[in-house]
N, C-alpha and C positions, 0 to 999 in steps of 0.2 A: 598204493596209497602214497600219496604228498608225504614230504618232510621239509620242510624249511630248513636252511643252509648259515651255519652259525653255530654259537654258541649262548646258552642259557643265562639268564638275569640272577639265577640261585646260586649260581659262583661266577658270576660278574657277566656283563652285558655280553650277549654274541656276535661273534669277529661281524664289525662294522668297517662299511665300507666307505670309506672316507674321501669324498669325489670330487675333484674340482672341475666344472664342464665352460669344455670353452669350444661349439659347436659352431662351425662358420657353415651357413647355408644349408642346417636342416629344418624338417618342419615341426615347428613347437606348438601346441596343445597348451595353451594356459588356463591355469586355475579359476575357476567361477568366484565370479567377484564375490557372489552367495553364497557361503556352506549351508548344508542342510539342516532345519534346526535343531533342537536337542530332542529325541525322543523323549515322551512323555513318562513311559515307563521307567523310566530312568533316573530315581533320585540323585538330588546332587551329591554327588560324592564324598563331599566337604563333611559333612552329616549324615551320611550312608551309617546305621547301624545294622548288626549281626542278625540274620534271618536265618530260623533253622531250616536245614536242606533237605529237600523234600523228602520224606522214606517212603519207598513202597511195603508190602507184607515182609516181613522181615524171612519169610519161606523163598520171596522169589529173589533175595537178593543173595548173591555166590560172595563169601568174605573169603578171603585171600589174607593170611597170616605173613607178619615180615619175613619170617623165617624158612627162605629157599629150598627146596633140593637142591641134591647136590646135581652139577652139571657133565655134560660127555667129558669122559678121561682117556678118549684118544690122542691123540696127535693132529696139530692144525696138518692141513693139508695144501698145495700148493694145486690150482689150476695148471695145466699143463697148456700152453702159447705160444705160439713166436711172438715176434715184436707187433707193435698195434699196426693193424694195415689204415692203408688212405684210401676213404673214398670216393666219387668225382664229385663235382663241382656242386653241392648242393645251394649254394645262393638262392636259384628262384626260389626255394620250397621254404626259407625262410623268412618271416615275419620281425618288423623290427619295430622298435618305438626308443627315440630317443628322449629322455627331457629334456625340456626348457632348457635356451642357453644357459639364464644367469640362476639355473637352480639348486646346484651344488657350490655354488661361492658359498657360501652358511651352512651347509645345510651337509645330510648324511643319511642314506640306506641305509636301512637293516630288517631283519625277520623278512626274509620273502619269501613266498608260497604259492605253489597257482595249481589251478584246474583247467583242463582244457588249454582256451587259449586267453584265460583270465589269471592275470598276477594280484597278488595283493601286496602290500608293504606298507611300513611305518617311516616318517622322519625321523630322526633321530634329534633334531634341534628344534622339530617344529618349522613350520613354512611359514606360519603367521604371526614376525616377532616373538620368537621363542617363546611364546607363552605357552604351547602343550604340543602334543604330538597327533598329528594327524595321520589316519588310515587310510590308503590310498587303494582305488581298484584300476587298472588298466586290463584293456581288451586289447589282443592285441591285432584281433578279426576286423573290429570297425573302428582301430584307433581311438577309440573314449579313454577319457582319465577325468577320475572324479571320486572325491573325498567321500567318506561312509561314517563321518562321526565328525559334532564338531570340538574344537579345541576347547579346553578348558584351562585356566589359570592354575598351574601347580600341577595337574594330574598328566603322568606318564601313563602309554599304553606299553603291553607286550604282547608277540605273536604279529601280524594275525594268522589264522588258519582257514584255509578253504576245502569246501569241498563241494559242487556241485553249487545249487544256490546257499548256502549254507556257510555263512566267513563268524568266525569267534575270536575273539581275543581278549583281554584282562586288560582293567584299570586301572590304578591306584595312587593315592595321595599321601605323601608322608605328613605325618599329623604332626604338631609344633611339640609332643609328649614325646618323639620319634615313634612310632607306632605305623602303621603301613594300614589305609583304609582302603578293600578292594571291591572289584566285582569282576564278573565274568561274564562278559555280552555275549549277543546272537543277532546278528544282521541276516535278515534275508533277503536276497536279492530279488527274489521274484517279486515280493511287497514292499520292500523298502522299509519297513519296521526294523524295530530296533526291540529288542527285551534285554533285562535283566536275568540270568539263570541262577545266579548263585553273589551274595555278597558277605562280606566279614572285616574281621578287623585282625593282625597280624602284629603281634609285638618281641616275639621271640628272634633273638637274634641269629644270624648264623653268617660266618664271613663279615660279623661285623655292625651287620642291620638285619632289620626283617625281611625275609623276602616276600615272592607275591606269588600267585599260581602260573602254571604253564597249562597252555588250552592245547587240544586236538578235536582233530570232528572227520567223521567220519560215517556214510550210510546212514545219517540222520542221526545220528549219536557223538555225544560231545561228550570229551575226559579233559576232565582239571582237577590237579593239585591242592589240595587243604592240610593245615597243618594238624598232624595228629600223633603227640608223644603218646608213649605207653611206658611202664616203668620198665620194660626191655631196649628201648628202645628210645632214651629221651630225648630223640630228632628227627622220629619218624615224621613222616609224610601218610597222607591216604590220598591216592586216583581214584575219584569218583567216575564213572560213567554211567549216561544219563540218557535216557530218549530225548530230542528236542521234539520231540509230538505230544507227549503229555509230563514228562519231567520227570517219568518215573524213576528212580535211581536201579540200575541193573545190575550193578558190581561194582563193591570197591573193594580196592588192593590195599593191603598195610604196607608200608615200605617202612626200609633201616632206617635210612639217610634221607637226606636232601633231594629230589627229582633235578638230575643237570638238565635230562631232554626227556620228552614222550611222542611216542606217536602209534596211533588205532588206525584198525583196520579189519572189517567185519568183526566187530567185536573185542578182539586182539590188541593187548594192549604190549609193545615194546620198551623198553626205557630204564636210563641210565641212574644209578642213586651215587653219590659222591658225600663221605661223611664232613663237616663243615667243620673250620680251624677250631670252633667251640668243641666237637667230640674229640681230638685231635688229629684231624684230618686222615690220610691216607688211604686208598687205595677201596672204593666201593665195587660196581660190577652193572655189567650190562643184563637185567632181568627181563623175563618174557612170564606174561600170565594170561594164559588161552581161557577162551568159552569154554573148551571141553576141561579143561584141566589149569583154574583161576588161582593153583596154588604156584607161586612165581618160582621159575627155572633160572639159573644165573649162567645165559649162556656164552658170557667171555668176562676175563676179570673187568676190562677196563671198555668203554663206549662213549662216543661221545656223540658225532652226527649217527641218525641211526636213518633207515625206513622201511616199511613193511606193505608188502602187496601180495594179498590173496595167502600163498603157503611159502612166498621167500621172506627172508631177511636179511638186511646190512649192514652193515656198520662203519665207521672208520675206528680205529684204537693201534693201539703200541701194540708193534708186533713182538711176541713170543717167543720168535724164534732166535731172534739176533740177541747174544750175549754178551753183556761189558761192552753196550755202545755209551759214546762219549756221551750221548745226546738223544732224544727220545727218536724213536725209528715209529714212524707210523703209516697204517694199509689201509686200506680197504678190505672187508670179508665179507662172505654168503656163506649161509646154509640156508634150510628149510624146517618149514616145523616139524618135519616128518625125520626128519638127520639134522639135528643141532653142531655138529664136527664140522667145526669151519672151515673153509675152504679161503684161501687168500687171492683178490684178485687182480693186488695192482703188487709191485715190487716196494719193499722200505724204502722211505726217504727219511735222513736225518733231520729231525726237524722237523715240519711238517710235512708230511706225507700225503698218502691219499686223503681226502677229509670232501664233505660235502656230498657223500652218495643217496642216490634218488634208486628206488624202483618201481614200474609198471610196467603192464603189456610184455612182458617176460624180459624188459631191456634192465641195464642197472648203467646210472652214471654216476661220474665222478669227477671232481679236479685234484690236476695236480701238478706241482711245481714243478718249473722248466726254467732252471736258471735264474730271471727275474721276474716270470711271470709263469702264469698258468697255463696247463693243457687241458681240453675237456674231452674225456673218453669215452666213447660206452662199450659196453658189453652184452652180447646179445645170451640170452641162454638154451637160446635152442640151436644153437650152433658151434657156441663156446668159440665167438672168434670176436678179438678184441679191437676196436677202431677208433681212432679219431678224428673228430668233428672239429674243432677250433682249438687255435691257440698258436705258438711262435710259429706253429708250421702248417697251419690250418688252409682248408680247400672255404672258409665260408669267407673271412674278411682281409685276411692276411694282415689284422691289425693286434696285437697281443693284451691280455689283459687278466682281470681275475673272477673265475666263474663262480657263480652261486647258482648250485644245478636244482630241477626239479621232475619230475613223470607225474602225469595224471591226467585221466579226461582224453586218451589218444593224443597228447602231445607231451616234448619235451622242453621244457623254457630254461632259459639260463640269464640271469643280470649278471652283469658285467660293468668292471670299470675298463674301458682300455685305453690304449696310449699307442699314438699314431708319430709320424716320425717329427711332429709338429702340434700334435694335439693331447689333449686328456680330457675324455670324453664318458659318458656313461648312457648307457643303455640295456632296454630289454628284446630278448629273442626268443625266436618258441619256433617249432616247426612238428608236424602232426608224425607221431612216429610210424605210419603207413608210410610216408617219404622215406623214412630213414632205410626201413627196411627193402623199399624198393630201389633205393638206391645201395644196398648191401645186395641187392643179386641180379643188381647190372654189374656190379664190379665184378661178379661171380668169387663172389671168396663160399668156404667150406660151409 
């Protein structure tokens, strides 16, 4: 399963990538003078009132209480590796798309997610006169790029999420009362429709403002965030997840806290709670709440990017094991749902560490700091042998930069800003992970 690379709107926007492009002699794809117009379904926002959320029988719906078990009380575990190996020169197998010259002078990535060899993302300033945030899909099979929503005066998006034809993301407008008016879309790709799933109004503060929901979608199934205090709990959160075939709700979660990330996967819902400067802040937990078992497991104290494919999961967080560091020491970790005793896969870094881990097709990727920039890794798990793919010392461009990794749909994508010994530049890359791994046994490693 996809995760998008970043950090949450529910305790401040996720790490944005901030690009300025100055591409001499690539080939730019510009924006359709025409955005597509407003779906129908879709009231304006401005005026969006609270609609209750669908219920199915209340027999077939699995609730999930805030309050955890308790989680493994082993000891984290270290992967045992040598150093990452290098392997040959993957270039042809990789897919690129650069933007527009002049389309980071203003402007700014964030939230990206892809399937296949389809990305999604948001502006962050807006492409059309900063008046809203447009959602962007790039292929990066037949080179297309074109907008999936159009701009509105005042209304932020967040997310998007993809999965197959199937991209979701969350609207909303801060009302002039400070109140936060949302909704939670459904674009499909194969029709081009546009629905509403779920809309509300949001006025409790937390860090300060209200926040808004975080989307996932997953196997035709979409989880988002709504807020739902209890008198245990007077900052809970509830994950709703929902059929997008007939809307039926299937399970929701009570959470303590705040939702920082979420992400689904056959059902399986992952994701981090963070209590907000209002409860007084400190120290929530990374929770897991399964089909078989929807009452939530807290399987590391702290989480931040996370993702979940089929029976693994990852995370990045502060690692455990380092004591009396000056400065936060952060990893990468797997386990599985079958053994929740985490296993660590990349070494602490002060400071930011490993962060941005993707899983699918049994690989796990990662970025991570090299100095002034980033290295991108993966790791295979049917062989436990660790490699990399780009970065200061990379066999793809030999150009450096900062990765925001993904898996899904047989391939692996990564946007990048990078910086050439003349240039700063930004771009998307993907390549099908059947390359990858055939190129991990021409190298012949274990």
């Amino acid at each position: 399963m996809l995760r998008t690379c970043g950090t949450s709107v529910q305790a401040g926007i996720r790490l944005s990538l901030t690009l300025v492009l100055a591409v001499a002699g690539c080939t730019s794809v510009q924006p359709p003078s025409q955005l597509p117009p407003s779906p129908s379904p879709i009231r304006s926002i401005e005026t969006a009132t609270p609609v209750p959320i669908l219920t199915a029988n209340p027999s077939v719906i699995a609730q999930a209480s805030a309050s955890p078990v308790a989680r493994p009380t082993s000891s984290t575990t270290t992967t045992p590796s040598s150093s990452p190996a290098a392997l040959g020169n993957l270039q042809s197998s990789v897919l690129s798309y650069d933007l527009p010259d002049d389309y980071m002078s203003l402007n700014s990535v964030y939230d990206v997610d892809s399937f296949g060899s389809q990305l999604v993302y948001i502006d962050l300033y807006g492409e059309h006169g900063g008046i809203g945030q447009t959602v962007w899909l790039i292929d990066l099979a037949t080179g297309e790029r074109r907008p999936l929503n159009k701009v509105q005066q005042g209304v932020d998006t967040l997310g998007p999420r993809i999965d197959g034809n199937d991209v979701v993301w969350s609207a909303n407008h801060t009302r002039n009362d400070g109140a936060v008016t949302w909704q939670v879309v459904h674009y499909d790709l194969s029709s081009g429709t546009t629905s509403v799933v779920a809309d509300g109004v949001n006025s409790r503060k937390e860090d300060g403002s209200p926040s808004v929901p975080l989307t996932a979608v997953q196997g035709g199934q979409i989880a988002y965030t709504v807020e739902s205090a209890t008198a245990d709990w007077p900052y809970g959160w509830k994950i709703v997840v929902r059929s997008l075939a007939d809307g039926a709700v299937v399970r929701e979660i009570q959470t303590r806290y705040s939702v920082w990330y979420m992400v689904i996967d056959n059902g399986n819902v992952l994701y981090s709670e963070v209590p907000p400067e209002e409860n007084g802040g400190g120290a929530g937990g990374l929770m897991l709440s399964t089909v078989d078992h929807p009452e939530p497991v807290q399987v590391a104290d702290n989480g931040s990017d996370m993702s979940i494919d089929g029976t693994r999961i990852v995370w990045s967080g502060v690692d455990d094991l380092v004591v009396n560091a000056p400065v936060v020491n952060e990893a990468v970790y797997t386990a599985t749902l079958d053994d929740l005793n985490p296993v660590r896969l990349s070494q602490p870094v002060q400071g930011y560490g490993g962060r941005f881990p993707a899983a699918g097709d049994g690989l796990v990727t990662w970025s991570e700091p090299d100095t002034a920039w980033d290295d991108l890794f993966v790791w295979d798990s049917r062989t436990n042998q660790t490699y990399q793919i780009a970065g200061q010392h990379d066999t793809l461009s030999h150009r450096y930069g900062t990765y925001l990794c993904n898996i899904g749909g047989g391939w692996l994508t990564w946007s990048v800003s990078l910086t050439t010994d003349t240039q700063l530049l930004a771009e998307f890359d993907g390549i099908k992970t059947e390359d990858l791994r055939a190129a991990e046994l021409a190298s012949h490693l274990p």
